[in-house]
FIMARNU-254868 format. One record per atom (N, C-alpha, C, O): x, y, z. Coordinates in steps of 0.1 Angstrom, whole numbers, plus 5000, padded with zeros to 4 digits. Example, Ala and Ser with C-alpha at 12.3 -4.5 7.8 and 13.67 -1.06 7.14 Angstrom:
% FIMARNU-254868
513249435078512349555078513249675078514249675085512849785071513749895071512950005079513450115080
***
This chain:
% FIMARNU-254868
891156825916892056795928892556925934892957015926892556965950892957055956894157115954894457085942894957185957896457215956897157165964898357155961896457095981896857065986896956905987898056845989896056865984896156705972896756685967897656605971896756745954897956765948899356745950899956655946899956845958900756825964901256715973902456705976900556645977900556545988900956425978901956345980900156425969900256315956901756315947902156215941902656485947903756475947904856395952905756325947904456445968905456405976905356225977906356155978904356175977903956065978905056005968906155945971904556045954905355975942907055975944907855885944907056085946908756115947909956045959911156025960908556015969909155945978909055795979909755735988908155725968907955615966909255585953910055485953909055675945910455585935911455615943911855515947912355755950913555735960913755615966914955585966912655505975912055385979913255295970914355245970912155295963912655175957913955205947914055125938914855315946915955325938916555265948917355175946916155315961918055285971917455135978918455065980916055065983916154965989915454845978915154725980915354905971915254765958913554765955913154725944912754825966911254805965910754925973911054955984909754975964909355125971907755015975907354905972907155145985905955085996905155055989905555035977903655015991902454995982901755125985900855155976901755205993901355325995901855426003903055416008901255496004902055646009901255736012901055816003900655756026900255906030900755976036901555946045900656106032900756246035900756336043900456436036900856376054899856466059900956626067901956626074900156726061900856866062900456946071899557026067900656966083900157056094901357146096902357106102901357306092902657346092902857346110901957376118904357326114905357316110905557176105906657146099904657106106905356986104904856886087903856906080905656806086904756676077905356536082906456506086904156436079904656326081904456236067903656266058905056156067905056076055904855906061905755846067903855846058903455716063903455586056902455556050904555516056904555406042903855286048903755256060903255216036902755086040903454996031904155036021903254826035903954736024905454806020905754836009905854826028907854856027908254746037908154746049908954616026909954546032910354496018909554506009911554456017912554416005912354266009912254206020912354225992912354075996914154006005914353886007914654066006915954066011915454046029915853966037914554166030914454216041913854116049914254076060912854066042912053966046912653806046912053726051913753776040914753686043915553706060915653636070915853796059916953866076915253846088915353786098914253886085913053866095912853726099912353686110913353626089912753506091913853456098913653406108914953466095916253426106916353556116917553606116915453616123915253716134916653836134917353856144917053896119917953976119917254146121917454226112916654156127915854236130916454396131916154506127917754346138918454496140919254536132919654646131919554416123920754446109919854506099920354546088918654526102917454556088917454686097917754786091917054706109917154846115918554946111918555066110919554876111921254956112920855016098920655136096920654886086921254946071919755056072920155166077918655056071917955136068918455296078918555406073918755286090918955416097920255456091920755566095920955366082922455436075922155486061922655596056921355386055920655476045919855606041920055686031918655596054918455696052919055866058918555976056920155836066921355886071921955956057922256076057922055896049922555916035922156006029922556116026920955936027919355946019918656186022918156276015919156166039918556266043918656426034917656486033920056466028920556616026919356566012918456646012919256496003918556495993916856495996916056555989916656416007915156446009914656566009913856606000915356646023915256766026915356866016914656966017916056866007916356935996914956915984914557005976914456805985913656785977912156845981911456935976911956775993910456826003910856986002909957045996911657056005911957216007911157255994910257335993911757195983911357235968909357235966908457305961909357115971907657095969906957185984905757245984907557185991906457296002907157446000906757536007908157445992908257615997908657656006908757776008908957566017909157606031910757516030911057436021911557556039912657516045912057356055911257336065912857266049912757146059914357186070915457146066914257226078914957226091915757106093916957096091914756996098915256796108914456736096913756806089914656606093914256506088914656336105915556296113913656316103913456186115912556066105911856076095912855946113912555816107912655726115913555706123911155626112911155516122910255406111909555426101910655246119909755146110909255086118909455106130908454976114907854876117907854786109907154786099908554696112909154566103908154476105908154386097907054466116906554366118904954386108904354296102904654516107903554566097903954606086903154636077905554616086905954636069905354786068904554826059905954876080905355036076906455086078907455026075906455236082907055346083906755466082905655496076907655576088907055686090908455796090909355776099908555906081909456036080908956126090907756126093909356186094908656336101909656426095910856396095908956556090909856706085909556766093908356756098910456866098910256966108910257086101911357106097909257186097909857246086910157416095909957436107910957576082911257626092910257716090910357796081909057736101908557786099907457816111907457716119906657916115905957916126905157836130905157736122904157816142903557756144902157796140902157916138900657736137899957806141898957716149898557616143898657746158897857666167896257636166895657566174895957686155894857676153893957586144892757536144895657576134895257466127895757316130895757226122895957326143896857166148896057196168896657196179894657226165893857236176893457076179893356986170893357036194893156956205891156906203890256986206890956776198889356776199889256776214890056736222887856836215887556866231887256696240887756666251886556636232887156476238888456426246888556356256889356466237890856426247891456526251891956616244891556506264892356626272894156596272894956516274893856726266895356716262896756766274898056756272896056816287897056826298897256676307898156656316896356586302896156446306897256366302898056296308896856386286897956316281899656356280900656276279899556496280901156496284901656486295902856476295900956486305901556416318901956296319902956256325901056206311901156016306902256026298902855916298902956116290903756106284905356156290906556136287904756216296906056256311906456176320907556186324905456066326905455986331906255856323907155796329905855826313906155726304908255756302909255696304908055866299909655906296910155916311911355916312909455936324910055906337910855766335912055716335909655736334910055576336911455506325912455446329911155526316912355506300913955576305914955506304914055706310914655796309915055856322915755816331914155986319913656126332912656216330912456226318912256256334911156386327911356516316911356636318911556476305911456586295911856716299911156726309912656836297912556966301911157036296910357106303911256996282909557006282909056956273909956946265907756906266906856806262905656946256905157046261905756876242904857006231903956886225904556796220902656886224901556756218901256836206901056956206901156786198899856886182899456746174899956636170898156796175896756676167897156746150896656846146897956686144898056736135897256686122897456736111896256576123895056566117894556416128895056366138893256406120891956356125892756186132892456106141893956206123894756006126896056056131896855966132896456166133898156176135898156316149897656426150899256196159899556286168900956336170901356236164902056396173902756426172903056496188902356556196905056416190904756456206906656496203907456416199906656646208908056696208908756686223908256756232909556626226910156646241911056696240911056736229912256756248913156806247914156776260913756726271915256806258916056776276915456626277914356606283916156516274915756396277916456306280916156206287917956316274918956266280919756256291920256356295919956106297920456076313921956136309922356176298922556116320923956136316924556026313925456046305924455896315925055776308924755786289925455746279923555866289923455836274924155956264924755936253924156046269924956166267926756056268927156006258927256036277928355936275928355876266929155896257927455776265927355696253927555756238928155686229927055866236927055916231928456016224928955996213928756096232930356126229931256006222932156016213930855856229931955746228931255666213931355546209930655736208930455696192929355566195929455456190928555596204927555496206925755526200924655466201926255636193925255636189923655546186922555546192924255486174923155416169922755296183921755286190923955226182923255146195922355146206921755056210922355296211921955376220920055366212918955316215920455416205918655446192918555306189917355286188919055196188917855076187917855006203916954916206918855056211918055036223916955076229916254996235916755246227915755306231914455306229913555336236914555246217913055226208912255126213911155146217912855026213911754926224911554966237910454986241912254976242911855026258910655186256909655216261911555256247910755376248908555316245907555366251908655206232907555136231906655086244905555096248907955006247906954936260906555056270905455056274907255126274906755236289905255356280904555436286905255306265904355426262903055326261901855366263903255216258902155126256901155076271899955056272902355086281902255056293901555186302901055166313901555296297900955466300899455466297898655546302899055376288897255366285896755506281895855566288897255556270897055676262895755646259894955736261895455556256893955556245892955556258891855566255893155556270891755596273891755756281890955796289893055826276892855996272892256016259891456106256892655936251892255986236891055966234890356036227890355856240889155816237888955756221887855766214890455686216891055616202891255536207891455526220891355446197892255366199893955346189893855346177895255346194896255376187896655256182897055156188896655276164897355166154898755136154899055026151899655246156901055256154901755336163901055396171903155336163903955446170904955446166905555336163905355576164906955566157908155646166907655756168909155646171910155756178911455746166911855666158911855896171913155916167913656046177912956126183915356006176915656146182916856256176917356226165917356396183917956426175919256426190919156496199920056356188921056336201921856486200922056516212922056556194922356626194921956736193922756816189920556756197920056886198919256806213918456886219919356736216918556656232916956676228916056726236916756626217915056656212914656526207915356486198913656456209912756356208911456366201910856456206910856286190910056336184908556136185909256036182907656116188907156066187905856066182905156166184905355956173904156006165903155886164903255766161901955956168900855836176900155806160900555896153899555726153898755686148897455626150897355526156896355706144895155666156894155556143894155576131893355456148892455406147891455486138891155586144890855476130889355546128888555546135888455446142887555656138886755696144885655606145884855606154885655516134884055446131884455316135883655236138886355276135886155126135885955046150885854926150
***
């Protein structure tokens, strides 16, 4: 096994019993994936049999609140932990689910340079294409980004940084401890205007998943495409 395997197969484990210490049932899997600066962490089969009681009576955002307070919690120990296994400084920790596929997805921002070479654009999808579709999409949701950073950070995972994205109502909302409300409003709408943008026929994919999060306080937005296999 690689070192970088290896490693992957750490973080996997460590992040699967954390799982199930704090929400009663850790995922049935867990991929990895390390493109510095970043990592993403991808669960599958994560819902509590709890959880799946609140879905059937459509408690949909009370399963969203406890998990974004949890891992709200959860965060100073992740970061501390991932820092330990990459050697690198984790910076942001971000988190998003999918209650309807029973997934999920971490993003680490870690502190460290970029290198562009290893988080290069396949010449198939134009990638000035698609951040316009993504500028557009956040027109529509929001306003236009101050600015929008894309990285293919492997063969299934896209990653999309915005920055400068808040209206002034939300910035309000925000001061007035509206936080969280604000973040499970955005998420659907932010879904429908990206779904409604027809990414996949820049990618020349087709896209399985999507996840957002933001950091209200730094005015930075983090979105992460999940792509289809190539063969299916």
């Amino acid at each position: 096994m690689t070192k970088e395997k290896t490693l992957q197969s750490e973080i996997s484990s460590y992040l699967s019993s954390l799982l199930r210490e704090h929400f009663g049932k850790g995922p049935t899997s867990v991929f990895v994936t390390i493109a510095i600066p970043f990592i993403t962490i991808h669960f599958r089969g994560f819902l509590s049999p709890m959880e799946k009681v609140l879905m059937k009576q459509k408690e949909e955002q009370r399963i969203l609140e406890t998990r974004d307070l949890m891992m709200n919690d959860l965060k100073p120990e992740i970061i501390l932990s991932l820092s330990k296994y990459l050697a690198i400084d984790v910076k942001e920790l971000y988190a998003d689910w999918d209650l309807e596929k029973e997934t999920g997805l971490i993003i680490g921002v870690l502190d460290a340079g970029l290198n562009r070479e290893t988080i290069e654009w396949p010449k198939e999808a134009d990638e000035k294409v698609f951040q316009e579709k993504i500028n557009e999409a956040s027109k529509r949701a929001e306003k236009v980004p101050g600015s929008t950073d894309t990285f293919w950070l492997s063969d299934r995972t896209i990653l999309v940084r915005r920055s400068k994205i808040l209206v002034q109502i939300e910035k309000e909302l925000i001061r007035n401890g509206f936080e969280e409300q604000l973040k499970l409003a955005k998420r659907p709408l932010e879904h429908r205007v990206l779904e409604e943008a027809r990414l996949e026929t820049v990618l020349k994919r087709q896209i399985s998943e999507t996840f957002l999060d933001w950091n209200f306080d730094k005015d930075l937005g983090y979105i992460v495409f999940l792509l289809e296999p190539k063969n299916s």
